[in-house]
N, C-alpha and C positions, 0 to 999 in steps of 0.2 A: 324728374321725380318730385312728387309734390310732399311737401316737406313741412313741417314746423319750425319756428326759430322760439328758441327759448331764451329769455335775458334776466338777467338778476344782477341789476346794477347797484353797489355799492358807495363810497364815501371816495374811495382811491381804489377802486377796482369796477372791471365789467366784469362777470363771468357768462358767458354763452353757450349751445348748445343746438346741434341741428339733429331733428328725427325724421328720418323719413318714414311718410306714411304706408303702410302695408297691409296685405291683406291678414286681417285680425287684430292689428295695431301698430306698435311703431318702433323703428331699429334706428340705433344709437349711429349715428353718420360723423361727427362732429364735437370734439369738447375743447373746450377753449374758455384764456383769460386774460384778458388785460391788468395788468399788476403796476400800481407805482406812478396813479397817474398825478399827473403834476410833479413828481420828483425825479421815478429815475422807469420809466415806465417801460414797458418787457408786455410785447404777445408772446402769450405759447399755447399752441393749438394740435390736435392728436386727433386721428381717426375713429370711428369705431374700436378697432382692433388695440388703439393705443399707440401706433405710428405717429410718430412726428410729422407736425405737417408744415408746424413756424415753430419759431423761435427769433423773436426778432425785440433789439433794445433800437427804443427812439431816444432822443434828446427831448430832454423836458420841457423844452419850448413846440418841440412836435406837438403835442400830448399834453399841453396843460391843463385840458378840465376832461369834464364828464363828455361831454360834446364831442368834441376831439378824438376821445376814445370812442364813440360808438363811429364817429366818422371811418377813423383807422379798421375797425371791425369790419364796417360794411364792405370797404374795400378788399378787406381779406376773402370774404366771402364769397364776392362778386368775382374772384380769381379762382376759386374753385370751381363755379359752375355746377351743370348736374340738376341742380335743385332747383326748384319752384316755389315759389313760399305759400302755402295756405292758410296761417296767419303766423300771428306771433304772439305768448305767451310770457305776462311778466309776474314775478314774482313782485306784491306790494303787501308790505309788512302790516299795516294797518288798515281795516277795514270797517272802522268805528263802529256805532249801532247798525246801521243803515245795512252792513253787507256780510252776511252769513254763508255764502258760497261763492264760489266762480261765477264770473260775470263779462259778459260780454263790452267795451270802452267805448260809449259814446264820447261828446259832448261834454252834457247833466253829470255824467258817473265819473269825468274826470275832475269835474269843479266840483263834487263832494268830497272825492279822494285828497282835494287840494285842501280841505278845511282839516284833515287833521295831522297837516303836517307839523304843527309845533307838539303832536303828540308823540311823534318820532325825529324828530330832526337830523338824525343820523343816517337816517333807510328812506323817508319818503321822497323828500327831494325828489333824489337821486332817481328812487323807482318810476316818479313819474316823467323826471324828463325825458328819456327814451318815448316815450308814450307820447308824448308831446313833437316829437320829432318827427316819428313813423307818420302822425296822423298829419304829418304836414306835407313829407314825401311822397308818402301813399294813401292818402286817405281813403281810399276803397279796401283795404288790408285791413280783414279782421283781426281786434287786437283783445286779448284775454286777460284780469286783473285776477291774478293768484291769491290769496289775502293768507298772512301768515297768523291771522286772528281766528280764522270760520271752522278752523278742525274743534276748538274749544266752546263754541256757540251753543251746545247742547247741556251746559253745565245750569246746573239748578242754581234759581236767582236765589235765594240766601247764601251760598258759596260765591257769588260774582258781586256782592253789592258789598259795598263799604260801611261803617257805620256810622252815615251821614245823612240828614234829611233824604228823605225817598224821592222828592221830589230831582234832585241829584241823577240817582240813577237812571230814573226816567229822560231828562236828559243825558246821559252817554257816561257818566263820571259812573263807573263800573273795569269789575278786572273782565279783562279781555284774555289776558293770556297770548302766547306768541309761538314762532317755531312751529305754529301747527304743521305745516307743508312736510317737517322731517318727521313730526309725532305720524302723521298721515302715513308717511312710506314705511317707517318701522312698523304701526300694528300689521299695515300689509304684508311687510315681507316674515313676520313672525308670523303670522298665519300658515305661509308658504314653508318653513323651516325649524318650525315648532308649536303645530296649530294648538296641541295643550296648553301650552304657556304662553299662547294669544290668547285665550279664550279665560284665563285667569284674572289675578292682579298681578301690573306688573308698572315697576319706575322705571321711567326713560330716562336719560342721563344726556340733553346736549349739550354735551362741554366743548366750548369754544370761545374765539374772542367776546361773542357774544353767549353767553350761558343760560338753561334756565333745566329745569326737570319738570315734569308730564307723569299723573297718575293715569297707567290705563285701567281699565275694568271690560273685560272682556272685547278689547280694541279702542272704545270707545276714552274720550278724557272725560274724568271728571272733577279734575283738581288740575293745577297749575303755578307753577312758582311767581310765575311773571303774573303782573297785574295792567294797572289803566297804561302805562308807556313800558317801555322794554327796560325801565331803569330796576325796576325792582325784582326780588329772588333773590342770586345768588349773583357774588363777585363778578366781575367781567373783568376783560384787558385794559377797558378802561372806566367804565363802570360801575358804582357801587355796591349794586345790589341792594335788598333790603335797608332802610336807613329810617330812623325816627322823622317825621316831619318837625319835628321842635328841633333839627340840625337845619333844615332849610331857613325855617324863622330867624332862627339864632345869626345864620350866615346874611340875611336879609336887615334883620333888625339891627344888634347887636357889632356886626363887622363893615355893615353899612356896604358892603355887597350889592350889584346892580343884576336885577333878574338874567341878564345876557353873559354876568359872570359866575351866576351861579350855576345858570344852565350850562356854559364854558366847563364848570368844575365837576358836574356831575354827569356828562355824556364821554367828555375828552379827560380829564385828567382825576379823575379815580381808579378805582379798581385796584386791579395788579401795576396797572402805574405806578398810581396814585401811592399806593401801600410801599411797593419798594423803591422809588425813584432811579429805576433803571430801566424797565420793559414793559409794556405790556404781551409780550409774548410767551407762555408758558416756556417755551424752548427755552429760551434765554435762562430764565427762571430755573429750571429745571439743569441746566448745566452751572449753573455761578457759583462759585463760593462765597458770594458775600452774603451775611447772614441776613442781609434785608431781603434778600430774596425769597430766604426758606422763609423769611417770617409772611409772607405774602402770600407762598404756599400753602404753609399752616394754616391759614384766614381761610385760605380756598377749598380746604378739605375739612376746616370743622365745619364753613356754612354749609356745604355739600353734603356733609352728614348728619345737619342738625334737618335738611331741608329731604332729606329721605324717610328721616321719623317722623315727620308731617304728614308726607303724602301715604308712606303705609300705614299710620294712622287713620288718615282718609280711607284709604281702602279696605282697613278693617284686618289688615294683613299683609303679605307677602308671597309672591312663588317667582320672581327674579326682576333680576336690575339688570336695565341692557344700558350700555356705553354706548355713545352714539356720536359726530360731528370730528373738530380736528383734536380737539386736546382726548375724548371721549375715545377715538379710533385710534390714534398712532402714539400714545404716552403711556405705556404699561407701567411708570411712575405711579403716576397719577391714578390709574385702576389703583395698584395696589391699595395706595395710600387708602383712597377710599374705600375701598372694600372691605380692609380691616377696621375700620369704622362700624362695619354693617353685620360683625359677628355676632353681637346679639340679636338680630336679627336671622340667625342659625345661615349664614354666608359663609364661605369657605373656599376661600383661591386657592387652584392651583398656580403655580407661582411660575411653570413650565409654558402652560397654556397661556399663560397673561404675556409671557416675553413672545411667545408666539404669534400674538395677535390672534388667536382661534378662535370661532364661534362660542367654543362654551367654553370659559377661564374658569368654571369653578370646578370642585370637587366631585368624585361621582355621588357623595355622602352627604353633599351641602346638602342642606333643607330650601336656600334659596339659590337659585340658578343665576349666574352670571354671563353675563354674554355681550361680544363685541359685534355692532350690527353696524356696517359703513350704511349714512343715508344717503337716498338720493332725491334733495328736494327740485333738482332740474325735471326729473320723470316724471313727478308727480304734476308738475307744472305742464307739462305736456302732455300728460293725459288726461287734465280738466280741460285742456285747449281742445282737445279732438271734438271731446264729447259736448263741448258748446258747440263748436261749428260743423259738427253734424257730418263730415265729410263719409260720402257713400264708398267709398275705397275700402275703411276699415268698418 
């Protein structure tokens, strides 16, 4: 069966996915993740259906890098059988000026991809060594660059430029915006399950280790939290979110700070870290009683609801807030918390529906619609993979 592989390589994680191609498009065959590499590193991989298919813990000297892990994957792979690969498809977070849609990996397109990785140091690396691998195993395997910047591309340049010599923007120093890949599958799949309130305004909400929110206006973005790197918006796990640049000077000039420790402070040890020095995991968070926790909490749902009166500002309005990623899908906490934020905004949880995890968590009476939409930024990745390589099957 000729197949797609999907990768979305992380810091200490691979996550994959295999679709086979079909007549009209593509079935879900494959999900899988490598968890913990270099420390305590764990496959677990599941069928279509959601069968188990591994579960398997190595030794961290198995599994010490990124490398290792895709090593380990291929193997797993190559045990299954069945499939055929017609390419491969990666999610790459940044796609600077240069790249406005899916694109097909040469060469050229991976030695531009390589210039802006001090813009993300967290995700590009990572994104691109897989890339670098395949094209050295298989170099005839076509390979697909996802860009988690190109859903936002379409935003008016006075909203993307800074207010800094123009000459700046013209070279690249502009907000880009991020997460498009899950903004991409939410307007989609809110078309399919609430095409009124696609075709509205509507904030997306990706809360997760990495966090930002997405104004849509009839699917489309036209506003976004995240700017020129993923650092800015809203709090993260580790992350600060939003920050005065006179804190960066200050930490440069004034504490005599080395740009590699600043960078160090502001990728790795901020955010929900940073604020409580216990976790960056909202779980964690989320069950502690120690009061640094909640105060870290607290940080994360007023930026969160200072940064949704922005975007319905942008929009001129409101008709619902969808929840979307991990803390966004599985933390009815956290909805709550935020949603009573968003009362003046005429919001109104049901409080039944939210423990539920249900499509629609608000009231039948709310003026604004709430709703919990699991993404899926692997699918989308694999169906900008199709339609570049053209395959006559589907």
């Amino acid at each position: 069966m000729r197949s797609i592989l999907v990768i979305n390589a992380g810091s200490s994680s691979l996550k994959f996915q295999v679709f086979a191609i079909v007549e009209g498009g593509l079935e879900r065959r494959v999900r899988g993740q490598m968890d913990g590499v270099g420390g305590r590193p764990r496959l677990k991989a599941s069928d279509g259906d959601g069968e188990s298919l591994v579960d398997r813990a190595y030794d961290a000297a198995e599994v010490a890098d990124l490398p290792a892990a895709i090593d380990a994957v291929q193997a797993f792979l190559r045990s299954l059988g069945g499939f055929t690969l017609a390419a491969i498809g990666h999610r790459v977070v940044h796609g600077g000026p240069d790249f406005t849609d899916a694109v097909l990996i040469d060469p050229a397109v991976l030695d531009k991809l390589s210039h802006y990785q001090d813009l993300a140091p967290l995700h590009q690396p990572n994104n691109l060594a897989p890339i670098r691998l395949a094209m050295e195993i298989a170099p005839d395997l076509p390979q697909v660059a996802c860009f988690d910047t190109a859903f936002h591309r379409g935003h008016a340049a006075h909203t993307d430029c800074y207010a800094i010599p123009r000459k700046l923007y013209d070279e690249g120093v502009r907000r880009y915006g991020f997460h498009g890949l899950s903004y991409e599958y939410i307007a989609e799949r809110l078309r399919a399950v609430a095409p009124d309130i696609a075709a509205g305004r509507v904030v997306v909400a990706h809360l997760g280790s990495g966090a930002s929110m997405c104004a849509l206006a009839g699917g489309r973005s036209i506003e976004s939290t995240m700017g020129f790197t993923a650092l800015d918006g809203l709090p993260m796990g580790t992350r600060p979110g939003q920050l005065d640049p006179g804190v960066v000077l200050y930490l440069l000039d004034q504490k005599g700070m080395s740009v590699g420790a600043v960078t160090d402070l502001l990728y790795r040890g901020s955010g929900l870290k940073g604020l409580s020095g216990l976790s960056n995991d909202m779980r964690d968070l989320v069950d502690s009683d120690d009061p640094r926790a909640a105060f870290a909490i607290d940080h994360f749902v007023h930026r969160a609801a200072l940064s949704a009166g922005q975007l319905a500002a942008a929009l001129g309005g409101l008709d619902a807030f969808v929840f979307t990623a991990g803390i966004g899908e599985h933390s009815p906490v956290i909805r709550a918390r935020i949603a009573e934020r968003l009362a003046w905004l005429g919001a109104e949880l049901d409080p039944a529906a939210n423990e539920a995890g249900e499509l629609v968590i608000s009231t039948a009476g709310s003026r604004v619609a709430l709703m919990v939409v699991p993404t899926d930024e692997e699918l989308m990745i694999a169906r900008h993979t199709l339609a570049l390589i053209g395959d006559p099957v589907a």
